[in-house]
Biopython code that builds the backbone (N, CA, C, O; Angstrom):
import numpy as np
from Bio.PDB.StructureBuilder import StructureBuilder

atoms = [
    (1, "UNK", "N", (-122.880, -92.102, -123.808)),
    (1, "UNK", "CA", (-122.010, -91.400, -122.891)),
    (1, "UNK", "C", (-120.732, -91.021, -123.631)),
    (1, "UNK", "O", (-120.148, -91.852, -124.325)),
    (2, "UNK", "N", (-120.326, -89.857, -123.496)),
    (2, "UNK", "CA", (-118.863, -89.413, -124.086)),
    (2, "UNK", "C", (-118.331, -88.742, -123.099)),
    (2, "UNK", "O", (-118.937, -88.199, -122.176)),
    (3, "UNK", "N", (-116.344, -88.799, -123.424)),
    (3, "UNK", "CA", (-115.404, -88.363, -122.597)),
    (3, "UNK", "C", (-115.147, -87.308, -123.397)),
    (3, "UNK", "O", (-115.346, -87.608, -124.575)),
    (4, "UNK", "N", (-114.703, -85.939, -123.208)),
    (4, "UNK", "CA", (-114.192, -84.997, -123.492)),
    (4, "UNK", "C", (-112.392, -85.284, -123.495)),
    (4, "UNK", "O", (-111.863, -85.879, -122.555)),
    (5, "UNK", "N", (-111.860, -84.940, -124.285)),
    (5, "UNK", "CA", (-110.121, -84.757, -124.004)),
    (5, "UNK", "C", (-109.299, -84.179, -125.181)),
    (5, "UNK", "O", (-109.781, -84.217, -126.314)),
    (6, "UNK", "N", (-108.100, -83.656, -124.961)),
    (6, "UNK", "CA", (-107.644, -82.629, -125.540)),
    (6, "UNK", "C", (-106.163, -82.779, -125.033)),
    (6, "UNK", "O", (-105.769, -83.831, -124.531)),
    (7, "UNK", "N", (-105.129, -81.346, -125.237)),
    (7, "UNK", "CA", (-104.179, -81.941, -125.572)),
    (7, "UNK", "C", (-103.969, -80.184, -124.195)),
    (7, "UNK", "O", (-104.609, -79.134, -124.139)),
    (8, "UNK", "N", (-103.259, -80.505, -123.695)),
    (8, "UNK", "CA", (-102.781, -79.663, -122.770)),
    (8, "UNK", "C", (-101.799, -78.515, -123.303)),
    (8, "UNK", "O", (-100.668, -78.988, -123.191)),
    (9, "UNK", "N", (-101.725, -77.372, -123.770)),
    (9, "UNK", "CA", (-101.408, -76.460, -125.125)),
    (9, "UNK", "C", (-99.872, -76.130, -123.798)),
    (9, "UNK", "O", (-98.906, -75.801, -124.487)),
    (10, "UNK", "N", (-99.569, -76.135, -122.649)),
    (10, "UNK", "CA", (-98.167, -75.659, -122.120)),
    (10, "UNK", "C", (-97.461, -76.980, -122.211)),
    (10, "UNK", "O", (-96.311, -76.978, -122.651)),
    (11, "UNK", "N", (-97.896, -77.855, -121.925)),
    (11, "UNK", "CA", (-97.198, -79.202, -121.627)),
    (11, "UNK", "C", (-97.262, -80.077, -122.875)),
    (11, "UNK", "O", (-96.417, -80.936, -123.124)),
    (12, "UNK", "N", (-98.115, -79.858, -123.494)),
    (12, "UNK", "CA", (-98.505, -81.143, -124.697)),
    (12, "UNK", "C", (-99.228, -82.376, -124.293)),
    (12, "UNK", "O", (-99.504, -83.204, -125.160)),
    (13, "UNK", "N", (-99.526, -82.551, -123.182)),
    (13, "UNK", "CA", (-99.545, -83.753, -122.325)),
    (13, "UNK", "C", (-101.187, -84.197, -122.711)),
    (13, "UNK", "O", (-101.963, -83.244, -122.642)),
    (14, "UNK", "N", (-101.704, -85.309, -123.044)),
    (14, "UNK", "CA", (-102.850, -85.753, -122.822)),
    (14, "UNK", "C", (-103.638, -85.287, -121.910)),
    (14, "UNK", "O", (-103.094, -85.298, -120.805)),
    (15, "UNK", "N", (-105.075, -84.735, -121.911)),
    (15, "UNK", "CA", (-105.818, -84.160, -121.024)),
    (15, "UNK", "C", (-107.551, -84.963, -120.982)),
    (15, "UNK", "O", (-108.169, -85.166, -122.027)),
    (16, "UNK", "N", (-107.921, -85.206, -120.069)),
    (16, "UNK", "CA", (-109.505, -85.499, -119.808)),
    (16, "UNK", "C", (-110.054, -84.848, -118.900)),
    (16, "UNK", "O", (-109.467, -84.712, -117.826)),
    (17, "UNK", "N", (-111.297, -84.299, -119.112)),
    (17, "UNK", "CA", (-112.567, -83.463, -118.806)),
    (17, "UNK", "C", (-112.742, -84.332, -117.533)),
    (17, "UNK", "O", (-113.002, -85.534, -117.588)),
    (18, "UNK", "N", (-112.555, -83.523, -116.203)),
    (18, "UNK", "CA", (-113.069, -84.088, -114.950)),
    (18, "UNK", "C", (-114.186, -84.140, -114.850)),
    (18, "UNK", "O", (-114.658, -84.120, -115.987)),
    (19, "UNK", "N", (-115.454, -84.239, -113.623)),
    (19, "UNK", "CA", (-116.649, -84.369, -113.450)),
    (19, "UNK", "C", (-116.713, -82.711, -112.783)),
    (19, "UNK", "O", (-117.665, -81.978, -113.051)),
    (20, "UNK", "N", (-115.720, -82.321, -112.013)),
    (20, "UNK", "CA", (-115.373, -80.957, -111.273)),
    (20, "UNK", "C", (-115.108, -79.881, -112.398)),
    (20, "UNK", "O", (-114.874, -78.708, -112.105)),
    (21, "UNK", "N", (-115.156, -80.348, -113.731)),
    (21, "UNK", "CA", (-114.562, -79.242, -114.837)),
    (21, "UNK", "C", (-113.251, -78.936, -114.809)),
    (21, "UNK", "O", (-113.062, -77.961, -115.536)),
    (22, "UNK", "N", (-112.088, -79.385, -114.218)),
    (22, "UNK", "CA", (-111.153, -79.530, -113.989)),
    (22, "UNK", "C", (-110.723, -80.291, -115.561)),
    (22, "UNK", "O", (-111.539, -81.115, -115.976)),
    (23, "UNK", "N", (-109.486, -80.029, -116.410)),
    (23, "UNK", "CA", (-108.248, -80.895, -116.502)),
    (23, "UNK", "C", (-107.452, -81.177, -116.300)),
    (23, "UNK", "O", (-106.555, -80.412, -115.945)),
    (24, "UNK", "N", (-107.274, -82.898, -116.452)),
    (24, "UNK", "CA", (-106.251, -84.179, -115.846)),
    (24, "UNK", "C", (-105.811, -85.195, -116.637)),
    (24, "UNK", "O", (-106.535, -85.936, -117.302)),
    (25, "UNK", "N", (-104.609, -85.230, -116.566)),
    (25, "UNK", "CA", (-103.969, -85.960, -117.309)),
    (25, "UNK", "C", (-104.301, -87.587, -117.307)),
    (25, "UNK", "O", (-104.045, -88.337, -118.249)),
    (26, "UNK", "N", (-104.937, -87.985, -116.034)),
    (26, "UNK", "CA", (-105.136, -89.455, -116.060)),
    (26, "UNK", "C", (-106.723, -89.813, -116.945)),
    (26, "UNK", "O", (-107.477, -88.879, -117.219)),
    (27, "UNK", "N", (-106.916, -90.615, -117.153)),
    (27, "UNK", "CA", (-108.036, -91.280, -118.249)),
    (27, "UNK", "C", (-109.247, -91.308, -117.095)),
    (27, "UNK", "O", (-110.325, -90.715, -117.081)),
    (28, "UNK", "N", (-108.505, -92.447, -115.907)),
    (28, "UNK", "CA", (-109.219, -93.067, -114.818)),
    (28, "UNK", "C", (-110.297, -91.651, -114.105)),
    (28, "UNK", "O", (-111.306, -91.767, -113.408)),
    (29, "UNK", "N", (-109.755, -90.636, -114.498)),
    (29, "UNK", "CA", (-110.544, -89.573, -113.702)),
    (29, "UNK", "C", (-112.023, -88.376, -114.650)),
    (29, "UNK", "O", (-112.794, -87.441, -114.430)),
    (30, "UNK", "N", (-111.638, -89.198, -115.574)),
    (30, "UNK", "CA", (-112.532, -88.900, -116.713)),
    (30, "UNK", "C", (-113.623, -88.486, -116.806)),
    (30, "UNK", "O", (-113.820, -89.314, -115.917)),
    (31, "UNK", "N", (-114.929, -87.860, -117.050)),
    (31, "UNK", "CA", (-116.153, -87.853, -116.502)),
    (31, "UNK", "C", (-116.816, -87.934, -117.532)),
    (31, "UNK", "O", (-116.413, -87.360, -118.544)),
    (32, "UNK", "N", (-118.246, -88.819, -117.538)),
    (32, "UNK", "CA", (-118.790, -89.371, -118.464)),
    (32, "UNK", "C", (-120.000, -88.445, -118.688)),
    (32, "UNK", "O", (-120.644, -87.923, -117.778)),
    (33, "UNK", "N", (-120.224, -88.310, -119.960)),
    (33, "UNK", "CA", (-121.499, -87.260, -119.718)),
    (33, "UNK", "C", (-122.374, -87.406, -121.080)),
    (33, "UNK", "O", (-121.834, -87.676, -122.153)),
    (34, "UNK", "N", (-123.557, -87.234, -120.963)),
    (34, "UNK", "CA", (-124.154, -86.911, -122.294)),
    (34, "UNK", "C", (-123.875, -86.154, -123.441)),
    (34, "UNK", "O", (-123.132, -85.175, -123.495)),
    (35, "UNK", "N", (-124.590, -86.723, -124.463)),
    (35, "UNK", "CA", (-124.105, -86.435, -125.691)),
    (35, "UNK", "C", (-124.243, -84.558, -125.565)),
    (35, "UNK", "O", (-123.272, -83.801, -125.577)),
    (36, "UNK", "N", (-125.762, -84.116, -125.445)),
    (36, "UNK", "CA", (-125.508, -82.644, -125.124)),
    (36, "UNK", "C", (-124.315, -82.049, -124.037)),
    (36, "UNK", "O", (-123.725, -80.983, -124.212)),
    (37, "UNK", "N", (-124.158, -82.707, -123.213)),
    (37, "UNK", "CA", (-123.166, -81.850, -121.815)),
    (37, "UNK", "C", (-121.562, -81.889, -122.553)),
    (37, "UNK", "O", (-120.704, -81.009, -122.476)),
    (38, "UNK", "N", (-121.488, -83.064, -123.199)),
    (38, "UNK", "CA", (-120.434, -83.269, -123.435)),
    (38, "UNK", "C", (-119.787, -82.303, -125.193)),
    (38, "UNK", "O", (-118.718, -81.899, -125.651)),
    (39, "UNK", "N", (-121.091, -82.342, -125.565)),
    (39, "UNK", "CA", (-120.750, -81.233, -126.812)),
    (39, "UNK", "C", (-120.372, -79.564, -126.359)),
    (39, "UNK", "O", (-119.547, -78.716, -126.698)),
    (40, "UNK", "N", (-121.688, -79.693, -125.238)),
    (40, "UNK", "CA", (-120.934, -77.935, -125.127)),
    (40, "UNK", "C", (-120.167, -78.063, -124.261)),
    (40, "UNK", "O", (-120.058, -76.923, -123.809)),
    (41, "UNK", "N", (-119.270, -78.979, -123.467)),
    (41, "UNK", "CA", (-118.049, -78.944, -122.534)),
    (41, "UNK", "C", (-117.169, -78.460, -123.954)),
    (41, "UNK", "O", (-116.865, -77.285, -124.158)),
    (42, "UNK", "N", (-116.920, -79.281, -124.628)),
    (42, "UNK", "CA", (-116.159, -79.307, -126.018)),
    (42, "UNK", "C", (-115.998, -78.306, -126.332)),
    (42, "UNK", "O", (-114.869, -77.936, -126.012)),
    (43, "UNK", "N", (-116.662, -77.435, -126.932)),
    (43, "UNK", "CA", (-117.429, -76.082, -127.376)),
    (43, "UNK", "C", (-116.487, -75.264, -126.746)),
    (43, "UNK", "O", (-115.523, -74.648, -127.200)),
    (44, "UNK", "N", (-117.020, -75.386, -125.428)),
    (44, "UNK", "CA", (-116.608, -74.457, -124.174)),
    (44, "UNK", "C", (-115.009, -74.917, -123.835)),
    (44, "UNK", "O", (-114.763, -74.898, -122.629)),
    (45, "UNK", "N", (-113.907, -75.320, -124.696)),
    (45, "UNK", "CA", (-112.787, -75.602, -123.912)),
    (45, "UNK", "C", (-112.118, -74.205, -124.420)),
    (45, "UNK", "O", (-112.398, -73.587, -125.448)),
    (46, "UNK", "N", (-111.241, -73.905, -123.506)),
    (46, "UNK", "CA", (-110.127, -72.956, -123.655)),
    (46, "UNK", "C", (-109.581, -72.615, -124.976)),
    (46, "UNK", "O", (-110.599, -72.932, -125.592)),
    (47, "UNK", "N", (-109.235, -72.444, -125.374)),
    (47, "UNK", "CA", (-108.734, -72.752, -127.011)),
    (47, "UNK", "C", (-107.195, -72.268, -126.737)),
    (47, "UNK", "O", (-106.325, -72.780, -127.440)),
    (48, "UNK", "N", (-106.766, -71.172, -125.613)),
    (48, "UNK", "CA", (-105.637, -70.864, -125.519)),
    (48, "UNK", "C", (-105.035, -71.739, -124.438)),
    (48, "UNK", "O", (-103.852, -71.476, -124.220)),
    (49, "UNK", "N", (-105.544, -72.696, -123.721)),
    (49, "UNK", "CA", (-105.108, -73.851, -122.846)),
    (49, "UNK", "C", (-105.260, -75.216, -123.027)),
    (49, "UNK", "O", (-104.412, -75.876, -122.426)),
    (50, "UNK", "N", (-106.036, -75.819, -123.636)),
    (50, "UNK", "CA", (-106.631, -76.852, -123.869)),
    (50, "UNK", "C", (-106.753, -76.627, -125.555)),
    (50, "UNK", "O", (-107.424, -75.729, -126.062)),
    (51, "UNK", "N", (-105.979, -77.611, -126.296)),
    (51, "UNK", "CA", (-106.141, -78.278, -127.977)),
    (51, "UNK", "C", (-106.646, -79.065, -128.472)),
    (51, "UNK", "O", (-106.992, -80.058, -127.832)),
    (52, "UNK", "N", (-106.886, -78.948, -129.770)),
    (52, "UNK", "CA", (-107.488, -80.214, -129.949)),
    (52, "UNK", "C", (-108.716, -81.525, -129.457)),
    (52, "UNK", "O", (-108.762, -82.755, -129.440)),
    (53, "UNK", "N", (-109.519, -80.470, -129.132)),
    (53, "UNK", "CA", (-110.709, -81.740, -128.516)),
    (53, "UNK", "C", (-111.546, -81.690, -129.028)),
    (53, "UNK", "O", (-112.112, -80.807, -129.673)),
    (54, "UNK", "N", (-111.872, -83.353, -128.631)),
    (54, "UNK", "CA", (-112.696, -83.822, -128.757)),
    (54, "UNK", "C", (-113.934, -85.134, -128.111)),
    (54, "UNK", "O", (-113.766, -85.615, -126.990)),
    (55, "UNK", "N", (-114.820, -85.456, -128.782)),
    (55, "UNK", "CA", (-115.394, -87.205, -127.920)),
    (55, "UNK", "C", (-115.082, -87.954, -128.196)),
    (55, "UNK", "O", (-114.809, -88.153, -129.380)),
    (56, "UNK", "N", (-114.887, -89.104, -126.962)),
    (56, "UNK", "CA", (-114.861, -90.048, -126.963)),
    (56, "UNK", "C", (-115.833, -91.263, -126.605)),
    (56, "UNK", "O", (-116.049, -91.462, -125.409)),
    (57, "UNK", "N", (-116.337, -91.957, -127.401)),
    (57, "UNK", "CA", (-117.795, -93.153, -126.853)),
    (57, "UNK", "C", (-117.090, -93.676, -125.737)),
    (57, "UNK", "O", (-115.934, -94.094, -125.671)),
    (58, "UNK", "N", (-117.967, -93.586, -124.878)),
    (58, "UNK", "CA", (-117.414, -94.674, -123.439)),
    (58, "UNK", "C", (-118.678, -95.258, -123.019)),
    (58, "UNK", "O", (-119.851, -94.909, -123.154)),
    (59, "UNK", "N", (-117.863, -96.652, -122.245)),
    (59, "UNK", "CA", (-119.020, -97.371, -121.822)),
    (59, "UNK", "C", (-119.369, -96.715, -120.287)),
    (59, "UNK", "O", (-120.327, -96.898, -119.536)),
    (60, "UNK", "N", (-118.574, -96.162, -120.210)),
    (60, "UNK", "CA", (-118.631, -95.469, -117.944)),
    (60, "UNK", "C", (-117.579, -94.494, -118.000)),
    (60, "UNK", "O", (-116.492, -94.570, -118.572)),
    (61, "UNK", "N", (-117.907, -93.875, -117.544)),
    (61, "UNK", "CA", (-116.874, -92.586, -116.858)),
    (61, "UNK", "C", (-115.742, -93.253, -116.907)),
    (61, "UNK", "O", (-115.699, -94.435, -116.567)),
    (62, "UNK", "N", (-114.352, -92.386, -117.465)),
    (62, "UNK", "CA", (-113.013, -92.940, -117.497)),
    (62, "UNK", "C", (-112.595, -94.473, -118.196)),
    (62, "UNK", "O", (-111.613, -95.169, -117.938)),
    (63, "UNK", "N", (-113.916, -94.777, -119.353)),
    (63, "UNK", "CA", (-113.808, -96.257, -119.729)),
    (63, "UNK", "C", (-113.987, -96.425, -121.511)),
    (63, "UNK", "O", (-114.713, -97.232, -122.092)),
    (64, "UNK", "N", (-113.258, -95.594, -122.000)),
    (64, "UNK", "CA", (-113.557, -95.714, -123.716)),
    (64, "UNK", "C", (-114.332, -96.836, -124.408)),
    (64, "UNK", "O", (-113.942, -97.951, -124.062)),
    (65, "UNK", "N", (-115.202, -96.828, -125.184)),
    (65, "UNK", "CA", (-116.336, -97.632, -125.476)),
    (65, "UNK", "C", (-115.511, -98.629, -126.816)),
    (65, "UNK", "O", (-114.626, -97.883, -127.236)),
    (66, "UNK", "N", (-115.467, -99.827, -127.532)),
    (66, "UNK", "CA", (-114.855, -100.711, -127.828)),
    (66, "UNK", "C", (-113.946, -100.119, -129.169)),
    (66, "UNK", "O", (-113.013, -100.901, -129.354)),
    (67, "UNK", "N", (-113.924, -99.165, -130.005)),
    (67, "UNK", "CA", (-113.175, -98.752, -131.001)),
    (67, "UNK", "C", (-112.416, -97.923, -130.604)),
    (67, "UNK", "O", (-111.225, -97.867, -130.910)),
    (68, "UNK", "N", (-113.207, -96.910, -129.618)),
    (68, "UNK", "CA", (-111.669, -96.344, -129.097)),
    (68, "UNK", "C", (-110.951, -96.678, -127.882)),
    (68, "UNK", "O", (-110.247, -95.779, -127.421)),
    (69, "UNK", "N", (-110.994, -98.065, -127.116)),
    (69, "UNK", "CA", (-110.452, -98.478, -125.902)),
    (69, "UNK", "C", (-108.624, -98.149, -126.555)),
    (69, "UNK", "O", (-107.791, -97.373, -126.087)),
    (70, "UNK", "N", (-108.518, -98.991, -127.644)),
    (70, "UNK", "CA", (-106.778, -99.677, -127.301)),
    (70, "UNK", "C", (-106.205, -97.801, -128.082)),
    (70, "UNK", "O", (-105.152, -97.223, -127.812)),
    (71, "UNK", "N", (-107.106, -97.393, -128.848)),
    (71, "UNK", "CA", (-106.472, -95.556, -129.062)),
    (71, "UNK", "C", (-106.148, -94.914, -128.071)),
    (71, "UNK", "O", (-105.030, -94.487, -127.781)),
    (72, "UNK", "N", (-107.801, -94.755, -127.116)),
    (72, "UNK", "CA", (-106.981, -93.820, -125.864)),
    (72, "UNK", "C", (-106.349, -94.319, -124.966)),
    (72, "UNK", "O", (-106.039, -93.443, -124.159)),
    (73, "UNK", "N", (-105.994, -95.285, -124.684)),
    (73, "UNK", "CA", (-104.855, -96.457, -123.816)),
    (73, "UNK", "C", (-104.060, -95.800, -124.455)),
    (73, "UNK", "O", (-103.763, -94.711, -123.964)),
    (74, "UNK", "N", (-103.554, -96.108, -125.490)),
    (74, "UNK", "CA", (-101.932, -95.810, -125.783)),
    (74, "UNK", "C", (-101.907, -94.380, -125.834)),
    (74, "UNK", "O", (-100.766, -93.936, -125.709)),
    (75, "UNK", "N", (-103.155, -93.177, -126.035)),
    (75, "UNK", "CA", (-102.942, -91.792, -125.471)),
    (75, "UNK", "C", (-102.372, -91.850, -124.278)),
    (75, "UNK", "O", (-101.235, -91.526, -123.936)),
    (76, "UNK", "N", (-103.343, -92.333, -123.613)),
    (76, "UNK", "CA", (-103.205, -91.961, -122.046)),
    (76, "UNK", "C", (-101.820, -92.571, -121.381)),
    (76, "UNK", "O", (-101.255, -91.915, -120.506)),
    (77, "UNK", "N", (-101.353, -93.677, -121.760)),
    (77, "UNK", "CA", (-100.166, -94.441, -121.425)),
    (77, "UNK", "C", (-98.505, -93.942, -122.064)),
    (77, "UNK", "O", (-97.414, -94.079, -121.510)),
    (78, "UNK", "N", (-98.833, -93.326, -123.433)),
    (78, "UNK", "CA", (-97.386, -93.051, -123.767)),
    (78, "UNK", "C", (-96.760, -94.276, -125.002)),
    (78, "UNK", "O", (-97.309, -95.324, -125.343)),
    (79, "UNK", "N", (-95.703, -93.814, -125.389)),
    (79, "UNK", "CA", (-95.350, -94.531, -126.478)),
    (79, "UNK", "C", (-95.610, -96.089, -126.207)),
    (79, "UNK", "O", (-95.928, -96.559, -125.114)),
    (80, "UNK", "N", (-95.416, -96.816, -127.413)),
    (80, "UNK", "CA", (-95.258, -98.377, -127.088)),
    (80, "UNK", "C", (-94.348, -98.892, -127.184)),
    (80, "UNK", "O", (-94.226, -100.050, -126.785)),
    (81, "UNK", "N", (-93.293, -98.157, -127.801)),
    (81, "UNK", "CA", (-92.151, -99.147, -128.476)),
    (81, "UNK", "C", (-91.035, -98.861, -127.485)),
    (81, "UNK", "O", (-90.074, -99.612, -127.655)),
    (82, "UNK", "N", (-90.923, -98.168, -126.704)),
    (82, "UNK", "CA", (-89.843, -97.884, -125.588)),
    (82, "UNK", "C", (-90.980, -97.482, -124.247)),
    (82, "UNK", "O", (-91.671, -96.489, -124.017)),
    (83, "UNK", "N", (-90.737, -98.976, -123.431)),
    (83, "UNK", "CA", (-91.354, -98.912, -121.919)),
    (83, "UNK", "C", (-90.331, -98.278, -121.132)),
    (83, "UNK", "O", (-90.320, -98.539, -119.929)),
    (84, "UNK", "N", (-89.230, -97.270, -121.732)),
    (84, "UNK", "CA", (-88.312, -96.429, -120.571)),
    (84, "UNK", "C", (-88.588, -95.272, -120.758)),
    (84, "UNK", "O", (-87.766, -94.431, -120.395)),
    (85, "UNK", "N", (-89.785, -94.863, -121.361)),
    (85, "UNK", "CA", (-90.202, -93.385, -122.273)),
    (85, "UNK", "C", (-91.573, -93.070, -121.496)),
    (85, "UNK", "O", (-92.119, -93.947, -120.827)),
    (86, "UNK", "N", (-92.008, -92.002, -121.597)),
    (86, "UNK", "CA", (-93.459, -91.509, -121.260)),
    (86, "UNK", "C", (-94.062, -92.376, -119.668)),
    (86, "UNK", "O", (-93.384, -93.154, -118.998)),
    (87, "UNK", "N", (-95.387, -91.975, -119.404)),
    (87, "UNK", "CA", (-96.148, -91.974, -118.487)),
    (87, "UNK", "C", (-95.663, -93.622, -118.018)),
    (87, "UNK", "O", (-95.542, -93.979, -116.846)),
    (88, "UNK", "N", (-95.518, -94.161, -118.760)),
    (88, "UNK", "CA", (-95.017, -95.967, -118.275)),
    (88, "UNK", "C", (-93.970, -96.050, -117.525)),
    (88, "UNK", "O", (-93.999, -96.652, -116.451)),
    (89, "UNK", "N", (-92.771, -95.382, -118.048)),
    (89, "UNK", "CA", (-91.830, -95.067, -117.454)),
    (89, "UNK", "C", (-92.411, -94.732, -115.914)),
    (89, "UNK", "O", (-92.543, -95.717, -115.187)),
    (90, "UNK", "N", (-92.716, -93.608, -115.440)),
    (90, "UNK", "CA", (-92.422, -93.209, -114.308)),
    (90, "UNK", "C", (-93.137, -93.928, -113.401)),
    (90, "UNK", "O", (-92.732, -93.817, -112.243)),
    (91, "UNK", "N", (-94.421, -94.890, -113.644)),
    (91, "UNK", "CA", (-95.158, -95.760, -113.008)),
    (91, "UNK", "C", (-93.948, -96.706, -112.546)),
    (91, "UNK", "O", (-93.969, -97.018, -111.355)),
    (92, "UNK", "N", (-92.678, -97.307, -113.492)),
    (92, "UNK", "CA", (-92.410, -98.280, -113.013)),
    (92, "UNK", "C", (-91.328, -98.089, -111.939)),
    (92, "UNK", "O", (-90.977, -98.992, -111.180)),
    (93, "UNK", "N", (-90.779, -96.721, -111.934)),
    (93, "UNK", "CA", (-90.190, -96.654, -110.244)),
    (93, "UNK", "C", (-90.872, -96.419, -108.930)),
    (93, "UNK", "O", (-90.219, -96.424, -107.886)),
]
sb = StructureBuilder()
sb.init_structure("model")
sb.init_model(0)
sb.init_chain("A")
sb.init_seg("    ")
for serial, (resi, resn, name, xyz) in enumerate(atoms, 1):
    if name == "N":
        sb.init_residue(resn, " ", resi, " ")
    sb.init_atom(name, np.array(xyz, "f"), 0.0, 1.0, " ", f" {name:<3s}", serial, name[0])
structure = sb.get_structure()
């Protein structure tokens, strides 16, 4: 199973391949798909909206498979070294 994700080309912002074909910035909404579906999602991304993509091994939809768990965590979450910065930040108000 692989996640599709990429880099949001107006915002910069982390992006994952919905199940709706939609992109979303959260991980949790991720959609898991075969190795073929998930190559030509890839293939098929925007190139003038969507950067940089690529797969990710997952064990389940929205669940990165054991080498890339703690990578796309800290994608999807935002810096580490300042919890008053990025996506962490705004969770904690």
């Amino acid at each position: 199973m692989k996640i599709v994700t990429g880099h949001d080309l107006l915002t910069g912002e982390v992006v994952y391949l919905t199940a709706d074909g939609a992109w979303r910035p959260r991980l949790a909404d991720a959609a898991g798909l075969d190795d073929a579906a998930a190559e030509a999602a890839r293939a098929g991304a925007d190139p003038t909206r969507i950067t940089n993509v690529y797969l990710i091994a997952a064990d389940a939809p929205g669940a990165p498979a054991a080498r890339e768990r703690l990578r796309e965590t800290i994608r999807a979450q935002g810096p580490t070294v300042r919890r008053d910065l990025g996506k962490q930040a705004e969770r904690a108000e």
